[in-house]
mmJSON file of the N, C-alpha and C atoms, coordinates in Angstrom:
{"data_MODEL":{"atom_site":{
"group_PDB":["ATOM","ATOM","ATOM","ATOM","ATOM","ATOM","ATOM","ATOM","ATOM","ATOM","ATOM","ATOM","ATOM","ATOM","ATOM","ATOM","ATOM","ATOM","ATOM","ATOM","ATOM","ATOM","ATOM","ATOM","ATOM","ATOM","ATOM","ATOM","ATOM","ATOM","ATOM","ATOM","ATOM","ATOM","ATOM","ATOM","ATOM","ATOM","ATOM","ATOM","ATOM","ATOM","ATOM","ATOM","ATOM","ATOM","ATOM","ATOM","ATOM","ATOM","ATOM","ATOM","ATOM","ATOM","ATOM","ATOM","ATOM","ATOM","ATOM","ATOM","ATOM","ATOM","ATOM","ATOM","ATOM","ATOM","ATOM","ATOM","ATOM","ATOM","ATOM","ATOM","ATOM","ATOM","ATOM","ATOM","ATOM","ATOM","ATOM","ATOM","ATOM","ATOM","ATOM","ATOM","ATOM","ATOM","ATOM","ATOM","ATOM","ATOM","ATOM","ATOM","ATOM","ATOM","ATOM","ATOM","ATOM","ATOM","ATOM","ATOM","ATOM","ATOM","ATOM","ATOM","ATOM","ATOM","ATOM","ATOM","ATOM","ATOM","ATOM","ATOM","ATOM","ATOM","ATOM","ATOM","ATOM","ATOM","ATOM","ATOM","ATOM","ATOM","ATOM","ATOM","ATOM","ATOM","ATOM","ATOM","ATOM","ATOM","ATOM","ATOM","ATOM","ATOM","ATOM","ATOM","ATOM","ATOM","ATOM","ATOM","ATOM","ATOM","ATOM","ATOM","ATOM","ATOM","ATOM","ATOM","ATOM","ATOM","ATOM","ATOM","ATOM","ATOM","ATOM","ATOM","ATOM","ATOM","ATOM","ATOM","ATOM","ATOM","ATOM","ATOM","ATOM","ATOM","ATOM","ATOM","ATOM","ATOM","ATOM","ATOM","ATOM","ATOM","ATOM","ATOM","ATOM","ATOM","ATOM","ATOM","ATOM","ATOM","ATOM","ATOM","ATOM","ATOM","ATOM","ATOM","ATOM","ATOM","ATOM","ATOM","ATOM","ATOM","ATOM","ATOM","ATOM","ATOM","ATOM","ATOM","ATOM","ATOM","ATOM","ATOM","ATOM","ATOM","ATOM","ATOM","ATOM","ATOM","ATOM","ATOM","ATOM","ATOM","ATOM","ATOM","ATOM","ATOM","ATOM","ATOM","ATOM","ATOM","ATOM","ATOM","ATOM","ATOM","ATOM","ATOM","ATOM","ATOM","ATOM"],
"id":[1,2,3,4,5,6,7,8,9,10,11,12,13,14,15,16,17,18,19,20,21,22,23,24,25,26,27,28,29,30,31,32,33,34,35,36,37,38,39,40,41,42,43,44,45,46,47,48,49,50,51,52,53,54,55,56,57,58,59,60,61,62,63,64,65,66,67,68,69,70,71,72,73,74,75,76,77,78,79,80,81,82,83,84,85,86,87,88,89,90,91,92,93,94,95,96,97,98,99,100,101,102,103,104,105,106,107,108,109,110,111,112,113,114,115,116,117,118,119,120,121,122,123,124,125,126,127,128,129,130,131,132,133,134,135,136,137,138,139,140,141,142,143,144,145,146,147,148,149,150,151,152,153,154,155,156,157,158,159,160,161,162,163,164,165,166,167,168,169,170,171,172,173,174,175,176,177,178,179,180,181,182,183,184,185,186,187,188,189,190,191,192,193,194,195,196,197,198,199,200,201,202,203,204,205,206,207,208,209,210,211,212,213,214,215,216,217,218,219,220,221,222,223,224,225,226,227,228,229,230,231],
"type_symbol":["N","C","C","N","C","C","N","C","C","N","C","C","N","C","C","N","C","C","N","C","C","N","C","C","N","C","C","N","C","C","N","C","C","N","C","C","N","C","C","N","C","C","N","C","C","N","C","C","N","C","C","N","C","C","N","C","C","N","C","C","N","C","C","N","C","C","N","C","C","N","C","C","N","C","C","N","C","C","N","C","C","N","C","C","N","C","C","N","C","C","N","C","C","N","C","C","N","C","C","N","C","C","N","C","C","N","C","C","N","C","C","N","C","C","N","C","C","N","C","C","N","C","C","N","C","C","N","C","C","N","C","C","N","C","C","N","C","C","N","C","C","N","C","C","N","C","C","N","C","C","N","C","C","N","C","C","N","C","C","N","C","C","N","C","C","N","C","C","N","C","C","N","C","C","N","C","C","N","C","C","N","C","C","N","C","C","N","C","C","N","C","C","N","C","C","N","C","C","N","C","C","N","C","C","N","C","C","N","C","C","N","C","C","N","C","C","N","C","C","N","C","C","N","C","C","N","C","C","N","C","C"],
"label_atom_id":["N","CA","C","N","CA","C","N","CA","C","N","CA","C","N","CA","C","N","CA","C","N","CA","C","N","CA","C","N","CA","C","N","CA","C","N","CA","C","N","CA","C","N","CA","C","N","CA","C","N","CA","C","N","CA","C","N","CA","C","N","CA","C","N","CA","C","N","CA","C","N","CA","C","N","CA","C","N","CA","C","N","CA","C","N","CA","C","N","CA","C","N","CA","C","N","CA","C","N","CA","C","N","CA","C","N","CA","C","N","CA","C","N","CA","C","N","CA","C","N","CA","C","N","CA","C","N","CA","C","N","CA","C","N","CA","C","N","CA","C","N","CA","C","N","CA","C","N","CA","C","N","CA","C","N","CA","C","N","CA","C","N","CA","C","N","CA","C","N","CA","C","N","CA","C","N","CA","C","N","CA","C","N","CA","C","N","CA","C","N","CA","C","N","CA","C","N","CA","C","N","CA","C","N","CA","C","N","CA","C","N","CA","C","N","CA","C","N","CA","C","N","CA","C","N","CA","C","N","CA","C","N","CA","C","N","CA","C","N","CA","C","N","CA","C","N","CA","C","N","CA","C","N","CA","C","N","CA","C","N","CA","C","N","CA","C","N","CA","C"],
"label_alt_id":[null,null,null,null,null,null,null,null,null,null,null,null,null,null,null,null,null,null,null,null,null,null,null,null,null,null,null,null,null,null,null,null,null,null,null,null,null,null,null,null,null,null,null,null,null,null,null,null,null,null,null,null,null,null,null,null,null,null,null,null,null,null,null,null,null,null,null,null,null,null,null,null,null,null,null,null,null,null,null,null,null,null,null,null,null,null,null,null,null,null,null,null,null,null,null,null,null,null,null,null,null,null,null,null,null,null,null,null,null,null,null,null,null,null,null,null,null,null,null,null,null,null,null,null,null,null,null,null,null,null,null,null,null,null,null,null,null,null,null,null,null,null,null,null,null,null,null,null,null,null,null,null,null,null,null,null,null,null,null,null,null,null,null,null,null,null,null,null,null,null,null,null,null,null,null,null,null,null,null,null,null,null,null,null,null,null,null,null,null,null,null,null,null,null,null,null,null,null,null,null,null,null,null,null,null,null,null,null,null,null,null,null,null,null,null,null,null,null,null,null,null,null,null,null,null,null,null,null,null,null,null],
"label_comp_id":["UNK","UNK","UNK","UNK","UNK","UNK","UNK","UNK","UNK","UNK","UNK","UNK","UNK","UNK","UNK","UNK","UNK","UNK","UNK","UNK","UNK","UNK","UNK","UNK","UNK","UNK","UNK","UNK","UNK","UNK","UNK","UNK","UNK","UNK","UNK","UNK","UNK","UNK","UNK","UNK","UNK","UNK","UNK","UNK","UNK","UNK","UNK","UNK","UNK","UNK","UNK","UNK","UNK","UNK","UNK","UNK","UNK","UNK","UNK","UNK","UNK","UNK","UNK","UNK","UNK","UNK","UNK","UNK","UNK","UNK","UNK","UNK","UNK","UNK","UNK","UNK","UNK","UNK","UNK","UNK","UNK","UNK","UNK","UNK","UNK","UNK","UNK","UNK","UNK","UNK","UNK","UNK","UNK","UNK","UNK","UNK","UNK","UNK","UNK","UNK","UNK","UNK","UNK","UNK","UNK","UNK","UNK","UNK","UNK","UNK","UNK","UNK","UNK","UNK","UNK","UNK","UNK","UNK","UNK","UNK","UNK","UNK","UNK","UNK","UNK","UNK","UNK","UNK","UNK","UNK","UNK","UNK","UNK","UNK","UNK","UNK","UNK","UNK","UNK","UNK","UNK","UNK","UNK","UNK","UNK","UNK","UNK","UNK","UNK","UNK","UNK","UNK","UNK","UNK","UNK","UNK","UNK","UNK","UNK","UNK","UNK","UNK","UNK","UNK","UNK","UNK","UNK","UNK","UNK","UNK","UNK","UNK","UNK","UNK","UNK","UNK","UNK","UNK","UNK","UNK","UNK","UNK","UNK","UNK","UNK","UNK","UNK","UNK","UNK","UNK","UNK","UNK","UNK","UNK","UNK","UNK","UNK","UNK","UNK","UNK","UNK","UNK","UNK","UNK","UNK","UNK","UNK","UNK","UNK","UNK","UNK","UNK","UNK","UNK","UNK","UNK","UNK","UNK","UNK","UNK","UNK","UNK","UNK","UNK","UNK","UNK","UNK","UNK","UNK","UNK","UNK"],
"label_asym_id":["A","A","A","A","A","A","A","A","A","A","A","A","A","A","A","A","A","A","A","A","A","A","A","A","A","A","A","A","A","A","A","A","A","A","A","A","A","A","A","A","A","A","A","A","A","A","A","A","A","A","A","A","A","A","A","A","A","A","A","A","A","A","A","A","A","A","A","A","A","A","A","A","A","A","A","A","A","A","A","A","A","A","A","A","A","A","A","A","A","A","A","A","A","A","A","A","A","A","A","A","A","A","A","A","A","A","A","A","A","A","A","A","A","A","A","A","A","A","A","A","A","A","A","A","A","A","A","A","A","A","A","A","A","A","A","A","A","A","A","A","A","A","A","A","A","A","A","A","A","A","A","A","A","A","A","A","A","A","A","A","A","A","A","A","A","A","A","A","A","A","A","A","A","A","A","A","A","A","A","A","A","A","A","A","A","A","A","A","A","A","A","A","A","A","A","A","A","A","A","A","A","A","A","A","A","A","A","A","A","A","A","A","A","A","A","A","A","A","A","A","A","A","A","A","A","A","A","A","A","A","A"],
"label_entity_id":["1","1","1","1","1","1","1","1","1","1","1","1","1","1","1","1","1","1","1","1","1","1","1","1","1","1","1","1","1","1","1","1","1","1","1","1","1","1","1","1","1","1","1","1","1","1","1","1","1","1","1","1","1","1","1","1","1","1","1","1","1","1","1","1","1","1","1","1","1","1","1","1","1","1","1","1","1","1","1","1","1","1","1","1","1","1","1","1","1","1","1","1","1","1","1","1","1","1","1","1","1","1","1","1","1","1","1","1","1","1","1","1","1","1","1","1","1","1","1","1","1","1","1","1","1","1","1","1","1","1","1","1","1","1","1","1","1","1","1","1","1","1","1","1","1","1","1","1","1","1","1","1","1","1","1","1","1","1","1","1","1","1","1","1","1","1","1","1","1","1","1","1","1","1","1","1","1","1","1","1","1","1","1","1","1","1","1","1","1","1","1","1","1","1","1","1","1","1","1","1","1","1","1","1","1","1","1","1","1","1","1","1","1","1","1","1","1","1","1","1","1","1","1","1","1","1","1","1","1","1","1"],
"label_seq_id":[1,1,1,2,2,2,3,3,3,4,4,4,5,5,5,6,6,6,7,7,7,8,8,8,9,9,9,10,10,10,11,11,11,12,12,12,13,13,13,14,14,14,15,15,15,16,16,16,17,17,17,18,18,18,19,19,19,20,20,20,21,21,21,22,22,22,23,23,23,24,24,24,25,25,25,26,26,26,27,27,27,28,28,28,29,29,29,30,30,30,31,31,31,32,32,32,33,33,33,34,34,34,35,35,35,36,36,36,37,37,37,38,38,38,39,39,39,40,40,40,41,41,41,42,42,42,43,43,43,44,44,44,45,45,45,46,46,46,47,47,47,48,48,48,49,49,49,50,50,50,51,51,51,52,52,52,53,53,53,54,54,54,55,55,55,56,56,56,57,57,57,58,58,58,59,59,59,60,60,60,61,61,61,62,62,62,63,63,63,64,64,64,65,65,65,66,66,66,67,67,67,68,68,68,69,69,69,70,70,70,71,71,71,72,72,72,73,73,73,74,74,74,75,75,75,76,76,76,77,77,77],
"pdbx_PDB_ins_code":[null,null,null,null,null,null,null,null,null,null,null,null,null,null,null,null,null,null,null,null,null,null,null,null,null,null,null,null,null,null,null,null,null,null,null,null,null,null,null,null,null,null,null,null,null,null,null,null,null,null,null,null,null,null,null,null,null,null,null,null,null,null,null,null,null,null,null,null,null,null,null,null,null,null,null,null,null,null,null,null,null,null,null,null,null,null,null,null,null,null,null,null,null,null,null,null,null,null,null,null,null,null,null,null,null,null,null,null,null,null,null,null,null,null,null,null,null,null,null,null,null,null,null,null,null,null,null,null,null,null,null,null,null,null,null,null,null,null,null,null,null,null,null,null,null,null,null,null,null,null,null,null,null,null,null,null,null,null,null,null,null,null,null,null,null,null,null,null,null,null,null,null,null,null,null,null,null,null,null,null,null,null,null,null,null,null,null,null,null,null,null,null,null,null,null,null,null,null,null,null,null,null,null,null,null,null,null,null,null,null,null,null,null,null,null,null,null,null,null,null,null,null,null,null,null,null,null,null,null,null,null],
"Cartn_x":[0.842,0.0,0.889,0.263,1.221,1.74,2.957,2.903,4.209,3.72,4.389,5.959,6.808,8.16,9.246,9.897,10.34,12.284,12.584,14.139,14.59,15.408,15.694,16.968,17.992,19.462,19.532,20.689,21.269,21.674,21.748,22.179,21.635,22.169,21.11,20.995,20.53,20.545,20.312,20.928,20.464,19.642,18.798,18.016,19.186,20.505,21.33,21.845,21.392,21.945,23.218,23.738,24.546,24.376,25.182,25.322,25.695,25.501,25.864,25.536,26.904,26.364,26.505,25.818,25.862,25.154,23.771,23.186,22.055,21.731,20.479,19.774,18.157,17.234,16.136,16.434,15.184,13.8,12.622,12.019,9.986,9.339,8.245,7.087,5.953,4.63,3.626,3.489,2.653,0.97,0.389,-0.906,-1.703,-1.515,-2.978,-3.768,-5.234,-6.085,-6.381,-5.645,-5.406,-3.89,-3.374,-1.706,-0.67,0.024,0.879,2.63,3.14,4.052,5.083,5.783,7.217,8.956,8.944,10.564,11.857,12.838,13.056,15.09,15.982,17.173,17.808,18.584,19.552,20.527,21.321,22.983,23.795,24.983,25.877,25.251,25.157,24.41,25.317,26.614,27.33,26.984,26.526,26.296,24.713,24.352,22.194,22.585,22.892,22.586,23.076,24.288,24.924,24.006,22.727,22.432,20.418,20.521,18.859,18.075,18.93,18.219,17.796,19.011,18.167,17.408,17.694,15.961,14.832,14.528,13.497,13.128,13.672,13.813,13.349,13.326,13.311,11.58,11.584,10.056,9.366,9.381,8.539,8.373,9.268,9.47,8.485,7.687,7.023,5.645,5.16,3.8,2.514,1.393,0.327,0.711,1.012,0.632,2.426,3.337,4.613,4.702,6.27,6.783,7.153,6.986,6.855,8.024,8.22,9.56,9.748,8.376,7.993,7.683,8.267,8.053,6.774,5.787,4.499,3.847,3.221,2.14,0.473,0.306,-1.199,-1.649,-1.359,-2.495,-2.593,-1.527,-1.239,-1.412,-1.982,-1.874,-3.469],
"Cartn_y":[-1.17,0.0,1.236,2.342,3.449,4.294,4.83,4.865,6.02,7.16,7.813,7.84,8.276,8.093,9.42,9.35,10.823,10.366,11.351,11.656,13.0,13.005,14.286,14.409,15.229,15.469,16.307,16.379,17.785,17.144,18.211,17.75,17.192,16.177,15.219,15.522,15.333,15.3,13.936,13.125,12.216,12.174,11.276,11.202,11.54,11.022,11.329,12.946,13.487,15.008,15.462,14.422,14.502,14.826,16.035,16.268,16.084,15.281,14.439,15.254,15.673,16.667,15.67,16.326,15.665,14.189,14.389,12.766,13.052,11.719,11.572,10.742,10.681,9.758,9.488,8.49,7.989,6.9,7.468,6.296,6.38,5.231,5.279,4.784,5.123,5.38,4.171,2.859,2.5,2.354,3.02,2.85,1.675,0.622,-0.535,-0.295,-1.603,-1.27,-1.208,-1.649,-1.623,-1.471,-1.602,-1.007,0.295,0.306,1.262,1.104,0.597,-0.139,1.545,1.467,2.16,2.129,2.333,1.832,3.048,3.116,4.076,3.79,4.405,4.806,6.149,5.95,7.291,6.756,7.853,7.253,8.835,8.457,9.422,9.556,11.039,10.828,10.231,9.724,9.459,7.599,7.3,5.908,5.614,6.676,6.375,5.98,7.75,7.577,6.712,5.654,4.833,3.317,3.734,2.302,2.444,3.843,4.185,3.105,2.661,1.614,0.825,-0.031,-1.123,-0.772,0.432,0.854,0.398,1.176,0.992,-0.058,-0.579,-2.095,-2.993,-3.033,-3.405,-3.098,-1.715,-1.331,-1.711,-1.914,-2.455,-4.317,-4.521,-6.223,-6.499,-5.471,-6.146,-6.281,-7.003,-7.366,-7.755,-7.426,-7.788,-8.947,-9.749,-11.294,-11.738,-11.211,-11.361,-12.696,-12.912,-14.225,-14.476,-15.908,-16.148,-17.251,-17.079,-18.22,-19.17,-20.067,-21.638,-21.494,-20.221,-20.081,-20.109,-19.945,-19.374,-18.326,-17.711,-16.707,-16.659,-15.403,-15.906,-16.408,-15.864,-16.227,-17.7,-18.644,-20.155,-20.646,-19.892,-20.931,-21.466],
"Cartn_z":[0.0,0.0,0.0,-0.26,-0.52,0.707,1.224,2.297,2.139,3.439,3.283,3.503,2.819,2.511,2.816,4.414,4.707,4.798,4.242,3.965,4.607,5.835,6.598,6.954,6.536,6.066,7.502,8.002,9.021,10.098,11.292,12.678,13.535,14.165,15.197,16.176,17.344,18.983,19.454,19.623,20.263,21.864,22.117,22.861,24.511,24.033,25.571,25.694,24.034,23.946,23.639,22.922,21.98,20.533,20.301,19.117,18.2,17.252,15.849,14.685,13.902,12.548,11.497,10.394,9.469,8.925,10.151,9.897,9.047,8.673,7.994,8.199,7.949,8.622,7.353,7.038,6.407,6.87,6.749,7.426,6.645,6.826,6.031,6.934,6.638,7.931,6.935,7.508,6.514,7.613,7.612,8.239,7.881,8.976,8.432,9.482,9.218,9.857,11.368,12.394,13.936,13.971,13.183,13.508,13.129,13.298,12.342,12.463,11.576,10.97,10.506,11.657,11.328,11.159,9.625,9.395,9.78,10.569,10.57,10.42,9.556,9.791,10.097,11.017,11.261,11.384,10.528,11.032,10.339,10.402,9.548,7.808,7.589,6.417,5.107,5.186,4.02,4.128,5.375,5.301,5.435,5.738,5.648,3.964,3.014,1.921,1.077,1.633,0.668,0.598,1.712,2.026,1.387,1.12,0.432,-0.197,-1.172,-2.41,-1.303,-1.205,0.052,1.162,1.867,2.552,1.746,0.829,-0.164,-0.226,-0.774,-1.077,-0.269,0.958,2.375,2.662,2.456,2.7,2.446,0.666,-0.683,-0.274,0.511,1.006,2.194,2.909,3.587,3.488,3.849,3.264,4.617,4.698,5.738,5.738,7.37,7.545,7.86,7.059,6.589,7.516,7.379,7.57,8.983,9.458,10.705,10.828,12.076,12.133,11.766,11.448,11.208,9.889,8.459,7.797,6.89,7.99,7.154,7.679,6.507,6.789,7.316,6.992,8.07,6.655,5.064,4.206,4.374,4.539,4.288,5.658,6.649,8.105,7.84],
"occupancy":[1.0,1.0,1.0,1.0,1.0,1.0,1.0,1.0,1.0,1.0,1.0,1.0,1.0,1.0,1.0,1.0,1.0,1.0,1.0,1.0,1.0,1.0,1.0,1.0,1.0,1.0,1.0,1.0,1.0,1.0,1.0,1.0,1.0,1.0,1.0,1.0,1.0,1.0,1.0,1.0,1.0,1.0,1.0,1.0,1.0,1.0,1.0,1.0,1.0,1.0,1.0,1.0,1.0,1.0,1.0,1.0,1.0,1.0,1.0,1.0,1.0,1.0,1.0,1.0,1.0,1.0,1.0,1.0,1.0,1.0,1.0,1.0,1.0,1.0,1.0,1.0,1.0,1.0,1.0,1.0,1.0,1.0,1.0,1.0,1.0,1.0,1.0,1.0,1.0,1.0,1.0,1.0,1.0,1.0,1.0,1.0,1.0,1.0,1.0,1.0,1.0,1.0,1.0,1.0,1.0,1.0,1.0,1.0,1.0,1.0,1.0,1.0,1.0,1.0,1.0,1.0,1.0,1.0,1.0,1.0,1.0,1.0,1.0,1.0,1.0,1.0,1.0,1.0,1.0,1.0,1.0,1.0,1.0,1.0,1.0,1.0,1.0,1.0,1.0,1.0,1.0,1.0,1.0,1.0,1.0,1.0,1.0,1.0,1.0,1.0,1.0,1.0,1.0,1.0,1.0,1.0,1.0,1.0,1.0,1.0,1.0,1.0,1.0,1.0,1.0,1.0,1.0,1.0,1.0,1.0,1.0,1.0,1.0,1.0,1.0,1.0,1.0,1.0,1.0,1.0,1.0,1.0,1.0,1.0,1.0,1.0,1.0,1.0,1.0,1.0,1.0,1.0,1.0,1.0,1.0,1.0,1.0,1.0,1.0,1.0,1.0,1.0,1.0,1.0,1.0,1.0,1.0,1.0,1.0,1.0,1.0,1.0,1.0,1.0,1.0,1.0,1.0,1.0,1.0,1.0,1.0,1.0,1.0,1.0,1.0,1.0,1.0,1.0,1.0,1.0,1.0],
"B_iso_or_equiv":[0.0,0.0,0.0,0.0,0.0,0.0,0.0,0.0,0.0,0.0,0.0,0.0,0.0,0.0,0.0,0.0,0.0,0.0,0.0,0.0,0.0,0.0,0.0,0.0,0.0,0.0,0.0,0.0,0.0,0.0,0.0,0.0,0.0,0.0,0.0,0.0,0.0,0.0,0.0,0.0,0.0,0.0,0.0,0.0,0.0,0.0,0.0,0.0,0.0,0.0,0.0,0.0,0.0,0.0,0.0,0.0,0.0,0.0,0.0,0.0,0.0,0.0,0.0,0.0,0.0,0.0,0.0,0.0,0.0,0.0,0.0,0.0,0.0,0.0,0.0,0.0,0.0,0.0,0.0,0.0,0.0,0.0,0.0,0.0,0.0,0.0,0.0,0.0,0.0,0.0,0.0,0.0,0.0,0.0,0.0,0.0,0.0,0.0,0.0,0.0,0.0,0.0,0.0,0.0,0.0,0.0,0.0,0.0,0.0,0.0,0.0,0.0,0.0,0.0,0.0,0.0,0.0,0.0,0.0,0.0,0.0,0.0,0.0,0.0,0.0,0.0,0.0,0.0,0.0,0.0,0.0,0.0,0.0,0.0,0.0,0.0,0.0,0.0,0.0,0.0,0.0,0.0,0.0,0.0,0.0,0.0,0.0,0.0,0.0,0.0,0.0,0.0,0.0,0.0,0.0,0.0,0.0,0.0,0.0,0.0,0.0,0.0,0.0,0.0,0.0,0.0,0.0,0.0,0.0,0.0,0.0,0.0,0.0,0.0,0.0,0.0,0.0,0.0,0.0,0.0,0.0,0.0,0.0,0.0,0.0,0.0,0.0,0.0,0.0,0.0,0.0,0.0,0.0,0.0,0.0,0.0,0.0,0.0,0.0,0.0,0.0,0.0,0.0,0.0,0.0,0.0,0.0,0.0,0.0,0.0,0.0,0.0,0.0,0.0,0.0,0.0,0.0,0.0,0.0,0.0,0.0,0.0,0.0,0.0,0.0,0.0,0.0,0.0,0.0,0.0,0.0],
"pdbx_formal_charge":[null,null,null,null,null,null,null,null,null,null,null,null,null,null,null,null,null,null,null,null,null,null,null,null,null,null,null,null,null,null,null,null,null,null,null,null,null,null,null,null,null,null,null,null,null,null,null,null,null,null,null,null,null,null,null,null,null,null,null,null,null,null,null,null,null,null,null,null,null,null,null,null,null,null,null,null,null,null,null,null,null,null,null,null,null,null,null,null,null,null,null,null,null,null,null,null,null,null,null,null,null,null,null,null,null,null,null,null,null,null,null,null,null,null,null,null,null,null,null,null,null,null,null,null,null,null,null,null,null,null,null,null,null,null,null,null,null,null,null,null,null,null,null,null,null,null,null,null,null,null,null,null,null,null,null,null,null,null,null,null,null,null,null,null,null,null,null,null,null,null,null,null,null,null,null,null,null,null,null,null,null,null,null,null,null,null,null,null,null,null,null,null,null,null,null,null,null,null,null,null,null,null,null,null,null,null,null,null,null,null,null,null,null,null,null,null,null,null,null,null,null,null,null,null,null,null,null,null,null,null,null],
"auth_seq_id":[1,1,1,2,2,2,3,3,3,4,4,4,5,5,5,6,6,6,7,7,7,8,8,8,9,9,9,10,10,10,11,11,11,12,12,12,13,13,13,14,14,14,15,15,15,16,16,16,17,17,17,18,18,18,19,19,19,20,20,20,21,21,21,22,22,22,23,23,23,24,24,24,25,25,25,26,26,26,27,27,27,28,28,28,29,29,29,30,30,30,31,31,31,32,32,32,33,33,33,34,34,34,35,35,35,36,36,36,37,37,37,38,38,38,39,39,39,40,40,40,41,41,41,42,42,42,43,43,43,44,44,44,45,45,45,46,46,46,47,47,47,48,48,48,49,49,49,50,50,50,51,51,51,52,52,52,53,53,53,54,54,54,55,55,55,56,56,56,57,57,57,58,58,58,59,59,59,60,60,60,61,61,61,62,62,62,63,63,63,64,64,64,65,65,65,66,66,66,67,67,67,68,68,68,69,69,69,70,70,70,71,71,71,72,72,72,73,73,73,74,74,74,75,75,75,76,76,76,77,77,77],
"auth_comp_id":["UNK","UNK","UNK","UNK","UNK","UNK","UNK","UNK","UNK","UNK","UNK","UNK","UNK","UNK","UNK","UNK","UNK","UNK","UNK","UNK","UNK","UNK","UNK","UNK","UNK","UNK","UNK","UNK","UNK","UNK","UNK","UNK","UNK","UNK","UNK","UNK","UNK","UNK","UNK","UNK","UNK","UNK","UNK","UNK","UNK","UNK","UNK","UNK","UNK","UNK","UNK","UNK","UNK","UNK","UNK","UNK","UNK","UNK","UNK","UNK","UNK","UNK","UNK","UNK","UNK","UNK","UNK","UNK","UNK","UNK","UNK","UNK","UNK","UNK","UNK","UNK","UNK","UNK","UNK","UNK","UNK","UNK","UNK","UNK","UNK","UNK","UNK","UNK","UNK","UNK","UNK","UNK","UNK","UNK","UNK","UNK","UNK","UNK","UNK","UNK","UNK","UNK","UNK","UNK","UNK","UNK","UNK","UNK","UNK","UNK","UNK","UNK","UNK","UNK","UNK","UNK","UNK","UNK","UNK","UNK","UNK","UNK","UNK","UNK","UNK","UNK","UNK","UNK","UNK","UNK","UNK","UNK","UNK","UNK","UNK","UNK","UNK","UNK","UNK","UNK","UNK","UNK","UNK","UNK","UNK","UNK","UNK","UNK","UNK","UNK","UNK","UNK","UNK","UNK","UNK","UNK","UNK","UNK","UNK","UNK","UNK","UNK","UNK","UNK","UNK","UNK","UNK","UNK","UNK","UNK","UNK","UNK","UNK","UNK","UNK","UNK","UNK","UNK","UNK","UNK","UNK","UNK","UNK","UNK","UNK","UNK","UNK","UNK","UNK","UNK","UNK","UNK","UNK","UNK","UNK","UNK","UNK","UNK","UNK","UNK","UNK","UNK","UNK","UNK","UNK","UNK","UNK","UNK","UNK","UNK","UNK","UNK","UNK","UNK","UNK","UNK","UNK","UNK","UNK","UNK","UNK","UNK","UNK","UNK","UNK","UNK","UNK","UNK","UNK","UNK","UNK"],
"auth_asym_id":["A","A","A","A","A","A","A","A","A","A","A","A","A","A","A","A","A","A","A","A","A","A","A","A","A","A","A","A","A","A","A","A","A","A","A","A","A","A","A","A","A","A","A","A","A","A","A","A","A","A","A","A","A","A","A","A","A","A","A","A","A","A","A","A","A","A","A","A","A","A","A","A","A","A","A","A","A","A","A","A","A","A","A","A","A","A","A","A","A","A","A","A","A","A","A","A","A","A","A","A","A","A","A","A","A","A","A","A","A","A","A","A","A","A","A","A","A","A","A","A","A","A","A","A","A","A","A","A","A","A","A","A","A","A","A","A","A","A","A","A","A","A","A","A","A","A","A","A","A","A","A","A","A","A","A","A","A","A","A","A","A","A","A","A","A","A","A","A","A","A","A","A","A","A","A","A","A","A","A","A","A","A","A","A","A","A","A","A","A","A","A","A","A","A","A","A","A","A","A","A","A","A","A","A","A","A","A","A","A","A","A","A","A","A","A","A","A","A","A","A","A","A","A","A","A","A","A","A","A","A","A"],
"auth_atom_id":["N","CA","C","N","CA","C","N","CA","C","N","CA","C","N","CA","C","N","CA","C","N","CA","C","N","CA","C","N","CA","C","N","CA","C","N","CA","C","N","CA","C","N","CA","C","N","CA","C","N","CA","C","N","CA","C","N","CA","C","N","CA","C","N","CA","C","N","CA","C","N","CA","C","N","CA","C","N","CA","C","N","CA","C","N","CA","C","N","CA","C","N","CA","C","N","CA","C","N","CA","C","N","CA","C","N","CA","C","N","CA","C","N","CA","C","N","CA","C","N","CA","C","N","CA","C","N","CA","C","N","CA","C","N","CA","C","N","CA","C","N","CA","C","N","CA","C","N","CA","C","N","CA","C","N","CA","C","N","CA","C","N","CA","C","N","CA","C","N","CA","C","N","CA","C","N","CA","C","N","CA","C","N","CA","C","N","CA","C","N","CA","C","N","CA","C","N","CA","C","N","CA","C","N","CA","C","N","CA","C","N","CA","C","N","CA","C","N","CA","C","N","CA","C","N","CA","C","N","CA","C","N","CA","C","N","CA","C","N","CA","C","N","CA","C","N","CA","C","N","CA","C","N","CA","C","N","CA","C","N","CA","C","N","CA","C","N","CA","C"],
"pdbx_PDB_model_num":[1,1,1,1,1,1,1,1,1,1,1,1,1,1,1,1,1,1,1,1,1,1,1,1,1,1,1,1,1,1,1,1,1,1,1,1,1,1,1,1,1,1,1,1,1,1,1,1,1,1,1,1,1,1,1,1,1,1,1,1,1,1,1,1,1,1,1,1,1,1,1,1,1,1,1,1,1,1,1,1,1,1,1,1,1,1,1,1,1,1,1,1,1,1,1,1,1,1,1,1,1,1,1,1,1,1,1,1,1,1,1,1,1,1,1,1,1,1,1,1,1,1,1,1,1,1,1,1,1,1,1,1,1,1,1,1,1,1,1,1,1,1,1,1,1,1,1,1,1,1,1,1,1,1,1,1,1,1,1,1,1,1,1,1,1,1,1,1,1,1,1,1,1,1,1,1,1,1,1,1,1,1,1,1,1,1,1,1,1,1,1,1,1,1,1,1,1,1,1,1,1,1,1,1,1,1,1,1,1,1,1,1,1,1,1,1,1,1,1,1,1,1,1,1,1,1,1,1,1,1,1]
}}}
């Protein structure tokens, strides 16, 4: 489903209040119907952005029901 897709470049604060320049955070909001499913990276922005495609990629990979340890889903249980 279509889902919003946020990319945010600059200086960080980490939650201990440390200051980290130069990071970047990519992350995507997929709203289902009793849940809400959030993907999120931060890191140094020369290694968020070297790793984008496969974010994406990653996102587009998950699916309602997804995969369970005993390798099935809810469609096949």
């Amino acid at each position: 489903m279509p889902s919003p897709y946020i990319e945010i470049e600059g200086d960080f604060t980490s939650m201990s209040g440390q200051q980290q320049p130069n990071y970047m955070m990519l992350a995507a909001i997929c709203p289902l119907q009793e849940n809400t499913v959030f993907v999120k990276m931060t890191g140094p922005a020369s290694t968020v952005g070297a790793e984008k495609e496969h974010f994406k990629v990653f996102c587009n990979s998950i699916t309602k029901g997804g995969d369970h340890s005993d390798g099935t889903t809810e469609e096949n249980k």
